[in-house]
N, C-alpha and C positions, 0 to 999 in steps of 0.2 A: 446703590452705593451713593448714598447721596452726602458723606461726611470724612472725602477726603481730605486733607492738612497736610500741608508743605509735601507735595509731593509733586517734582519737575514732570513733565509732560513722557517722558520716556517708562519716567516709572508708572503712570498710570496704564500708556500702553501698552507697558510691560506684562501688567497686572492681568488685562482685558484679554491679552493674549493667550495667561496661563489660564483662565476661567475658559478659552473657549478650545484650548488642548485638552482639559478636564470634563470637557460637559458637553462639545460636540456637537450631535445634530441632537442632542438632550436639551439643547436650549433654545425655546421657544421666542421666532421671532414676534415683531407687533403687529396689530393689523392696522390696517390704511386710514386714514381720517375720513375715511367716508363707511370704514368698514364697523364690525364691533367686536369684541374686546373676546377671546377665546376662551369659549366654556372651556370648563376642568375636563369631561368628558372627551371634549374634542382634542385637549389636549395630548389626553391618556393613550385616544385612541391614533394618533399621528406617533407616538413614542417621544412625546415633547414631555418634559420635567421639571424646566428648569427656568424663570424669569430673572432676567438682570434688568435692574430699573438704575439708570446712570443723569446723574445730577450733568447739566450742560452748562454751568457755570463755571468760566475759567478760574481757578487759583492765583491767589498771588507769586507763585513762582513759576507761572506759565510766561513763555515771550513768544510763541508760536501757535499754541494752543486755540483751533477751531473748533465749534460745537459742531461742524458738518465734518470733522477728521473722523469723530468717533462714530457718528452713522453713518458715512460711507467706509469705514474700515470692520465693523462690526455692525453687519446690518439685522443680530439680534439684539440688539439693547431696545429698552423701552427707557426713551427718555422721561426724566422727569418732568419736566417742562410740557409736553407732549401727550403723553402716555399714560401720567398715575397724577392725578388729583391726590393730596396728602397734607391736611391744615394741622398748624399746630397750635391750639387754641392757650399755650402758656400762662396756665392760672390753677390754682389750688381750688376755685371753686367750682363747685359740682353743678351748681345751674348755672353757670358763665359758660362751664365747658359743654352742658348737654344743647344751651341755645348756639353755641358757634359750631357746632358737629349738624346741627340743624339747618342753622342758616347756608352752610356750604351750599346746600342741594345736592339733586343727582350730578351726576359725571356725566359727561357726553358718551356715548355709543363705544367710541373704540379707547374708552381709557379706563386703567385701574382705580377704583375709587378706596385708599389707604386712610381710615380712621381711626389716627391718632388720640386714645382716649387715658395720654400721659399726665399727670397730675405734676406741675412744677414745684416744688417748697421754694420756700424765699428763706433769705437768714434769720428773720424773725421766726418762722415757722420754727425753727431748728433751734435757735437759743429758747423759746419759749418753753419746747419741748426738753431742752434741757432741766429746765429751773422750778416748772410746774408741774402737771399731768404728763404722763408720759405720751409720747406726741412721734410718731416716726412717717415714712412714707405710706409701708404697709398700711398703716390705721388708715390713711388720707384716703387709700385706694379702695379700700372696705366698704366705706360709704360709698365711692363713685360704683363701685361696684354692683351693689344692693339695686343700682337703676338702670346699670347697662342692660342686662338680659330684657327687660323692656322697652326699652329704650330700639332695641335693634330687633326688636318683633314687631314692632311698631309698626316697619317700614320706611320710617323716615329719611332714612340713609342710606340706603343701596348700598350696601357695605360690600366690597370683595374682601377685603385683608383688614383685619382690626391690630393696632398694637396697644398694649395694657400692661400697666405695672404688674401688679398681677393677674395670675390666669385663676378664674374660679372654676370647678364642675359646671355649674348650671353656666358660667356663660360659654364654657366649651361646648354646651347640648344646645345651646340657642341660635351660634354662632355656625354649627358640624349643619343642623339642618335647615336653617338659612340656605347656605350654597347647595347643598342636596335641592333644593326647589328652586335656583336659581341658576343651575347648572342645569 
C-alpha cells in the first residue's frame, strides 16, 4: 500500500486492522535485516499467503502518525522503506528504463526486489497520438515488452515481483520459471 491520499491516521489503522481480521496468521511477516527474504515454498509450507508492503511515510493529514506505530502494532507489514526495493524509472523510453531497472542492482538479502517496468506517457505523447499515427499505451508497452522476457533471463535484476502495463505469455513463462529456480 504504498498510495494512500488524505486518509487521517485512524483510517489507515482502521484499514490495517481489517487486512489483518481477513487474512490472519495468512499473512506473512518480514524477516530480520540480517535475515533473508522468504521463499514462496517456505512460505506455502508455514500456511503463509499473504504479503502487505506499507509505504512509512506520514500523509499530510497525519498529526500523530509514527512510522514505528505501524510496526509495532502490525508486526506483519513489510515496510517499504525496509523491506521491498521498487524504482520507478518514469519515462516512455525503453533503453532509459532497461538502464535504471539495471542500474538499481540486487536487493539486499531480506528485502523484496519490486520491478517497476511501467511506461509513463507525457501530454505530448497523447496529443501526438491524437493527431498523427495512432499512438496509445498499449503500442508504448509492446515495444518495452519485445525486451523484457530477456531482459529478466539475463539475470540482471533479481527480480521477485515485476509490475507491467501489460502482461504478455512469454513474459509470464519467463517471469513463472525465474521464481521456480529462485525459490
Amino acid at each position: 500500500m504504498n498510495h494512500i491520499y488524505k486518509c487521517a491516521d485512524i483510517q489507515v489503522f482502521s484499514m490495517l486492522k481489517k487486512i489483518e481480521e481477513m487474512f490472519g496468521d495468512k499473512l506473512c511477516p518480514p524477516p530480520p535485516e540480517n535475515g533473508s527474504v522468504t521463499k514462496y515454498a517456505e512460505m506455502i509450507e508455514a500456511g503463509k499467503r499473504v504479503i502487505v508492503a506499507f509505504t512509512e511515510r506520514p500523509n499530510e493529514f497525519s498529526s500523530t502518525y509514527q512510522p514505528s506505530d505501524v510496526r509495532s502494532n502490525f508486526k506483519w507489514i513489510w515496510t517499504s522503506e525496509t523491506n521491498v526495493v521498487s524504482h520507478w524509472a518514469n519515462t516512455t523510453n525503453v533503453d532509459k528504463l532497461t538502464k535504471k531497472l539495471i542500474e538499481e542492482g540486487p536487493p539486499k538479502s531480506f528485502q523484496l526486489h519490486v520491478t517497476q517496468t511501467i511506461l509513463t506517457p507525457r501530454t505530448k505523447n497523447v496529443i501526438h497520438g491524437l493527431f498523427w499515427r495512432p499512438h496509445n499505451l498499449k503500442q508504448m508497452a509492446q515495444k518495452l515488452n519485445r525486451h523484457l522476457p530477456n531482459l529478466f533471463e539475463s539475470g540482471d535484476l533479481n527480480v521477485n515481483i515485476a509490475i507491467v502495463d501489460f502482461l504478455t505469455p512469454d513474459l509470464t513463462t519467463v517471469l513463472v520459471n525465474q521464481n521456480k529456480v529462485s525459490c
